[in-house]
TORLOLO-458275 format. One line per field, with one value per residue (C-alpha): residue number from 1; residue in three letters; z, y, x. Coordinates in pm, 1 decimal, padded with zeros to 6 digits. Layout:
k (NUM/...)
r (Ala/...)
pz (Z/...)
py (Y/...)
px (X/...)
REM end
This chain:
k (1/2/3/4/5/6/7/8/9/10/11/12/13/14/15/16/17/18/19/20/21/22/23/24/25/26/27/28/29/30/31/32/33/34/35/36/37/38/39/40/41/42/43/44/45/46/47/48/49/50/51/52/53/54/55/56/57/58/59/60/61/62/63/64/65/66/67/68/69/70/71/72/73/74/75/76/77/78/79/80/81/82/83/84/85/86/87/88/89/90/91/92/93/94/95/96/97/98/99/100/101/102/103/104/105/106/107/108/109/110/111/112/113/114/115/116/117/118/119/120/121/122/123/124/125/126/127/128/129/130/131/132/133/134/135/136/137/138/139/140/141/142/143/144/145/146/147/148/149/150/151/152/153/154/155/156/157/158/159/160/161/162/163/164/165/166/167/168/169/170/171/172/173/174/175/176/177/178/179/180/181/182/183/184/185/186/187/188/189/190/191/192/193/194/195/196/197/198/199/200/201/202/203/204/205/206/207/208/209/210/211/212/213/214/215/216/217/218/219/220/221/222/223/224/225/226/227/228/229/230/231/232/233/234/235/236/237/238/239/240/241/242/243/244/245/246/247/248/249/250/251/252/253/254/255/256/257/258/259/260/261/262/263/264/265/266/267/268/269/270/271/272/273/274/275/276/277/278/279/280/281/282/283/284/285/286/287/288/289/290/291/292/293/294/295/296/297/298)
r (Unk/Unk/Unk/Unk/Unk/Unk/Unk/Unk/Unk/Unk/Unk/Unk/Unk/Unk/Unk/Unk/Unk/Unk/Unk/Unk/Unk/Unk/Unk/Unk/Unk/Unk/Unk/Unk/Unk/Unk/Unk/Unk/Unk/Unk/Unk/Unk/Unk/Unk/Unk/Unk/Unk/Unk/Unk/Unk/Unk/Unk/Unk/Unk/Unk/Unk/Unk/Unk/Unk/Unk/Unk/Unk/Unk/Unk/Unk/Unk/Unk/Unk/Unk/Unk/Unk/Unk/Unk/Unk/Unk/Unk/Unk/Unk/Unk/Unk/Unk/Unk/Unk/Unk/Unk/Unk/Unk/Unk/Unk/Unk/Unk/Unk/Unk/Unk/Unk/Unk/Unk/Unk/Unk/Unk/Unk/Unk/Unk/Unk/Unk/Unk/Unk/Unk/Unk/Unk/Unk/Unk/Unk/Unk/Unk/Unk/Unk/Unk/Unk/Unk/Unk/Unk/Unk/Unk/Unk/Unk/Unk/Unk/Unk/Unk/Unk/Unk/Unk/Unk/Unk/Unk/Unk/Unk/Unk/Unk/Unk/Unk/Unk/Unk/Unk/Unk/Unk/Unk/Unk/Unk/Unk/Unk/Unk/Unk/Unk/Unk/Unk/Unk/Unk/Unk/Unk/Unk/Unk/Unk/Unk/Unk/Unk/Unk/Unk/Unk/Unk/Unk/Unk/Unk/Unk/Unk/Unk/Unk/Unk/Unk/Unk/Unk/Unk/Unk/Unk/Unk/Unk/Unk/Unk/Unk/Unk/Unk/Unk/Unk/Unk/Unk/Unk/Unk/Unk/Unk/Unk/Unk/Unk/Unk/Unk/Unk/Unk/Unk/Unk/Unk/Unk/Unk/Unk/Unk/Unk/Unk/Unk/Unk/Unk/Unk/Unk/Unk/Unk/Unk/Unk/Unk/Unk/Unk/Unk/Unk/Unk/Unk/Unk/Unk/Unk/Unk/Unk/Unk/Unk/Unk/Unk/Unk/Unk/Unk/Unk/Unk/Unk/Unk/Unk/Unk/Unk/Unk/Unk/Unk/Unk/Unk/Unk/Unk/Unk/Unk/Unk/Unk/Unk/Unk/Unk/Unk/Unk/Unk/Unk/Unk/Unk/Unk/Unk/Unk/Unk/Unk/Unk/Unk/Unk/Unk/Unk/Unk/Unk/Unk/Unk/Unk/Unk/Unk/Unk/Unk/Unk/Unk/Unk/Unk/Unk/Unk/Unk/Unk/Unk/Unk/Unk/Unk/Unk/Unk)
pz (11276.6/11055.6/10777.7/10730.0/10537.6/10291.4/10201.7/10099.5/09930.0/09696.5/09695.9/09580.1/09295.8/09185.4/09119.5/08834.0/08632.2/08439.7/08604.5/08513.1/08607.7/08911.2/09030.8/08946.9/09157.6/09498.9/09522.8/09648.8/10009.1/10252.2/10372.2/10030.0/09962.2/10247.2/10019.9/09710.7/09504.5/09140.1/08959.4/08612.1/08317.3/07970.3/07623.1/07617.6/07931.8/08293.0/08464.2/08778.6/09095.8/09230.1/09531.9/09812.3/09641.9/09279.6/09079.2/09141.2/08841.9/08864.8/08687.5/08444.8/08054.6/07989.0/07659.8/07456.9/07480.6/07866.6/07829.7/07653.1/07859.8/08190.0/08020.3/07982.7/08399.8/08453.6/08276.6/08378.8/08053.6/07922.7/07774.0/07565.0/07892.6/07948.2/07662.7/07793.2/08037.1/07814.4/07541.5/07820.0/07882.7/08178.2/08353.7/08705.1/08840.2/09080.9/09460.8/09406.1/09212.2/08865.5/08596.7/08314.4/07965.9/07665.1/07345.5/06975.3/06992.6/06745.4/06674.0/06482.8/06405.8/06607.9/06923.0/07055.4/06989.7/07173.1/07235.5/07012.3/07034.2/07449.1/07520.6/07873.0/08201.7/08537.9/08806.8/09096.6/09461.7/09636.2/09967.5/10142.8/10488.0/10642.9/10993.3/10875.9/10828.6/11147.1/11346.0/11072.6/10991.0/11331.1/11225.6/10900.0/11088.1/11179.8/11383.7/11220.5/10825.5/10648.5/10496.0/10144.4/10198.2/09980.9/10015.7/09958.8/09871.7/09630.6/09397.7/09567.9/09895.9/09992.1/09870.1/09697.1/10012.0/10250.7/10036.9/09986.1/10344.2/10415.4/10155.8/10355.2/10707.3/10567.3/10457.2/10743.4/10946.4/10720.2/10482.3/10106.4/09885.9/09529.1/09451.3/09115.4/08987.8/08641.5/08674.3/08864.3/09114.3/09431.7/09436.6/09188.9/08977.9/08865.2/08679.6/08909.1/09226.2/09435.5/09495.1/09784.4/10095.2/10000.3/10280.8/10241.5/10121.3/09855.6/09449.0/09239.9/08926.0/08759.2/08399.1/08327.3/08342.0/08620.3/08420.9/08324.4/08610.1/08873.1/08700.2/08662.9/09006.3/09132.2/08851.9/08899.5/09300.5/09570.2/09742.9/10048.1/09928.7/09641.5/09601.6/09332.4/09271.3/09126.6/09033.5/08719.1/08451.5/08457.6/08396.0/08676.1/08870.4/08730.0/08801.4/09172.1/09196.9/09041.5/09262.5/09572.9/09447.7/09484.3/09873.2/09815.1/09973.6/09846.9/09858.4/09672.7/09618.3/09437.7/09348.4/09588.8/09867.0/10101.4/10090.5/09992.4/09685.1/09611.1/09637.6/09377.0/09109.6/08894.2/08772.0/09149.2/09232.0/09121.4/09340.9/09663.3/09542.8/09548.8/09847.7/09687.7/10000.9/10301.4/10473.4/10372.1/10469.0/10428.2/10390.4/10562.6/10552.7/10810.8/10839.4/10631.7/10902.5/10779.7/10949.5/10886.0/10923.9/10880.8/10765.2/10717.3/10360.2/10335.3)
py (07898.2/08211.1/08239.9/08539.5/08831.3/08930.6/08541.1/08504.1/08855.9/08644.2/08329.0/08581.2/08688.5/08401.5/08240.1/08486.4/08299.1/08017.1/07692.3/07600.4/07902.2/07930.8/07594.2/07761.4/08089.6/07881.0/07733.9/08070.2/08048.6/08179.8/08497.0/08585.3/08584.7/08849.8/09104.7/09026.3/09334.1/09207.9/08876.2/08929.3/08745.3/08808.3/08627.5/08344.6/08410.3/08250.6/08424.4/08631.4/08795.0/09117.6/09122.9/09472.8/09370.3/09299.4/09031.8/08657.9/08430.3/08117.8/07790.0/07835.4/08006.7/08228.5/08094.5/08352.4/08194.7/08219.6/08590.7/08544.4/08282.8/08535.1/08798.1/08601.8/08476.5/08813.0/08934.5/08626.4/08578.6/08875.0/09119.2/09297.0/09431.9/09556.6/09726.0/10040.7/09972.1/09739.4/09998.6/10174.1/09934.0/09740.5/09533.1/09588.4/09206.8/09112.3/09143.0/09452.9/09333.7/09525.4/09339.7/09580.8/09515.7/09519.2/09427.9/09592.1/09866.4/09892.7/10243.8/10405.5/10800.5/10823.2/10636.0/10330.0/10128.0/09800.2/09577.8/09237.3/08984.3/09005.7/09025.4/09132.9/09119.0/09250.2/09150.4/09424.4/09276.1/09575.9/09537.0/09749.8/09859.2/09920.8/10181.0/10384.1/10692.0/10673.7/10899.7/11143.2/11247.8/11484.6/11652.5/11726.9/11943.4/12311.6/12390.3/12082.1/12152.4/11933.1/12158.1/12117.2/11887.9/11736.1/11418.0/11403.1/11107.4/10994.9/10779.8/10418.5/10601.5/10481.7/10770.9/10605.5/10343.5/10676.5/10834.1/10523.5/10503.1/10840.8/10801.5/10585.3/10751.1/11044.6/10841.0/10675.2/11021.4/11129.6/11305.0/11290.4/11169.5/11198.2/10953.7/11046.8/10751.5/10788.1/10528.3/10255.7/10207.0/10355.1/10181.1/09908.1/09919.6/09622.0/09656.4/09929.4/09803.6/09918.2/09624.1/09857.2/09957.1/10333.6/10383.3/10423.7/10743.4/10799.6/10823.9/10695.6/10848.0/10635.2/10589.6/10986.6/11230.6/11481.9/11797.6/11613.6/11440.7/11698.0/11943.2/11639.3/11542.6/11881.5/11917.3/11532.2/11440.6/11757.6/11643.2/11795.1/11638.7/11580.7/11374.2/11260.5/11075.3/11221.1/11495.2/11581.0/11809.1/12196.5/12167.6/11932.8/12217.7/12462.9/12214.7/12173.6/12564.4/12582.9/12352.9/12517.8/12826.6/12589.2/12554.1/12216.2/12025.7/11868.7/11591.6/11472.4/11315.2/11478.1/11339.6/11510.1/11412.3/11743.2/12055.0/12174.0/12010.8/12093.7/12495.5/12397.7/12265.3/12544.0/12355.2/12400.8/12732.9/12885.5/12655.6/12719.8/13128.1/13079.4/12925.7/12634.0/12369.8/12488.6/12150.0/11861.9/11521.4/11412.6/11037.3/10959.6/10582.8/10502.6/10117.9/10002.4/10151.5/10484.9/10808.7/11100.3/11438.8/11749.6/12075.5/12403.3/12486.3/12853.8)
px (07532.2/07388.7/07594.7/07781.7/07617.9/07872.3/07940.5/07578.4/07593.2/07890.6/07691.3/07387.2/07601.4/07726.8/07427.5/07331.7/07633.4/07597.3/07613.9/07973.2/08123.7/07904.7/08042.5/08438.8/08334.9/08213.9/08537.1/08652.1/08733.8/08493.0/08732.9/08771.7/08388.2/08372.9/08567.0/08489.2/08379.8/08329.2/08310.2/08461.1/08404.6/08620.8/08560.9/08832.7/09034.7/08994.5/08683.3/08823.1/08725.5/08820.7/08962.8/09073.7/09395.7/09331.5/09173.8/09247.5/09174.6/08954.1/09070.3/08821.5/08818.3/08460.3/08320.4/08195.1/07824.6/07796.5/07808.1/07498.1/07354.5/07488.3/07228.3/06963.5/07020.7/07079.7/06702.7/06506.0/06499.5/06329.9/06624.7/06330.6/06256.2/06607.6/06686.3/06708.6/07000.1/07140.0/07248.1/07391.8/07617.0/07484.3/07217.7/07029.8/06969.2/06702.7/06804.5/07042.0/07290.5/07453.1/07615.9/07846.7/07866.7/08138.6/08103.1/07987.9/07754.8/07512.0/07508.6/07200.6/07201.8/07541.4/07337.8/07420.3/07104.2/07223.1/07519.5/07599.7/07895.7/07964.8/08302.0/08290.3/08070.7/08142.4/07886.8/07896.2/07892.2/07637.5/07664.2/07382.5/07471.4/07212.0/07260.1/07597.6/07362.7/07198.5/07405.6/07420.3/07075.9/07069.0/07405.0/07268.5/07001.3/06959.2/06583.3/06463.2/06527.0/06784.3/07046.2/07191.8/07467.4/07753.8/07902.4/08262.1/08536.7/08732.8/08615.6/08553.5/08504.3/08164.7/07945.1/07743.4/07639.5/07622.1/07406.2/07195.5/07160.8/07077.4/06755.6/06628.3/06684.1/06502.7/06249.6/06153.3/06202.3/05911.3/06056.4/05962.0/06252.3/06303.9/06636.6/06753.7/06956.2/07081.6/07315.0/07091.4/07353.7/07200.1/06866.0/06894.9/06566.5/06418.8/06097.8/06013.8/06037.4/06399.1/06661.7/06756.4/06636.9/06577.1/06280.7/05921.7/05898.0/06147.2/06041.5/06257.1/06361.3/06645.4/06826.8/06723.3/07004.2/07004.5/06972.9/06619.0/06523.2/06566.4/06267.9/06062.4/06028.8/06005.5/05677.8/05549.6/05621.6/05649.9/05982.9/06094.9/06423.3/06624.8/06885.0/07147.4/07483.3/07763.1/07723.0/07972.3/07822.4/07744.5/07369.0/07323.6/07466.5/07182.4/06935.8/07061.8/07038.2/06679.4/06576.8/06719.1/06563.0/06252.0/06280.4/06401.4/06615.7/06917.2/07175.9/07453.1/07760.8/08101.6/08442.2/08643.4/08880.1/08768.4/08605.7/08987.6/08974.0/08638.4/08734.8/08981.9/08750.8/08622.6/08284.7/08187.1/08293.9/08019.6/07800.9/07933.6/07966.5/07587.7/07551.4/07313.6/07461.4/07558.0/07724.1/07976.7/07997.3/08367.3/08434.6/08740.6/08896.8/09188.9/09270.9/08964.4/08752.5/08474.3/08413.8/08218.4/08336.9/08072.0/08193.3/08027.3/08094.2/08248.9)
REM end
């Protein structure tokens, strides 16, 4: 019998750990594997996995040196070649996995130059699902041009995955994608190749900040779309408006329950004033089960 997708997702993760605590996290039982979101691993207390209803410890204390040993797993051995993420604080793994990072930052010229003595790691469980954004891609449609559209949850509602999955509709619908991923969670980078399915025609542009990013892939790669993750800070809104102003077109994601909410956050006001997206996406989750509600933005 095929074994379940999400167990070998855990049994993926896992194996990035060091062999003793890899042995300690397949004891798990196989319906637990199925949810499990995060393996977490903490300098002298019992390594634990987080669970839809909190973290459940493992019979097993982290030794300071498998943190190490975890990055070195986790880099194939090459954490030169990592450096970059690694000063921010985490690590993108090889088949679309992320692992976090705690410890003493080495700060140079008030810039955290890299992290020494581990005391924490988080590996993320990704689970790509591949097919939720089917449906949407026609609603997002008016005469055949994708309109500006938000993306709209709280925070853990599955933007991030919807938004992943619509990249790669649009890609293989033809469309030219530019994915800006300053936080290497939506395509998973790994020496520049994508841990995620993010179609055939979508650029990556990840670990630059979206003020940044957005200007430099309208100059360097002639999207049709842009599209970003969380989108938080007030230039990221100006560069989401120059790029409208561009004819481009745009997607992204916002911490916000519905379009309600949204009206009440001044750093977006402006935004919809301006008219820069013109549809919303809201993310609603009733009995574990996703839906997707468009909206006309006002």
């Amino acid at each position: 019998m095929e074994k379940n997708q999400d167990i070998l997702r855990y049994e993926e993760a896992a194996a990035i750990l060091p062999v003793r605590l890899r042995k300690a996290a397949l004891v798990l039982p196989a319906e637990e594997r199925k949810t499990a979101e995060e393996l977490r691993l903490r300098a002298g207390r019992p390594m634990t996995v987080l669970l839809p209803g909190g973290e459940k410890e493992f019979e097993v204390i982290v030794e300071p040196e498998e943190l190490e040993t975890l990055c070195d797993l986790a880099t194939e051995f090459s954490r030169y070649a990592a450096a970059e993420t690694l000063r921010e604080g985490f690590l993108p793994v090889r088949g679309g996995f992320r692992v976090g990072l705690c410890g003493t930052a080495v700060m140079k010229d008030g810039v955290n130059t890299n992290l020494k003595n581990l005391s924490s790691a988080a590996i993320r469980i990704e689970r790509q699902h591949l097919g939720v954004a089917d449906g949407l891609v026609p609603r997002l449609l008016r005469e055949g041009r994708f309109q500006n559209t938000l993306l709209l949850s709280p925070p853990g509602g599955g933007k991030t995955t919807l938004l992943r999955d619509l990249v790669r509709c649009l890609s293989e619908q033809g469309w030219r994608v530019s994915l800006i991923d300053e936080r290497g969670e939506a395509a998973v980078m790994v020496r520049g190749e994508p841990q995620m399915d993010v179609g055939p025609r979508t650029d990556v542009l990840d670990g630059c900040p979206k003020a940044l990013a957005i200007p430099m892939v309208l100059r360097a790669m002639n999207p049709q779309i842009i599209a970003a993750d969380e989108i938080t800070l007030r230039e990221d809104l100006r560069a989401m408006s120059l790029a409208a102003g561009c004819g481009v077109g745009l997607l992204a994601t916002i911490h916000a329950a519905d379009v309600g909410e949204l009206l009440e956050k001044p750093l977006y006001r402006q935004l919809l004033e301006d008219r820069v997206f013109r549809l919303a996406v809201c993310i609603r989750c009733v009995d574990g089960e996703r839906s997707y509600e468009v909206e006309e933005l006002p």
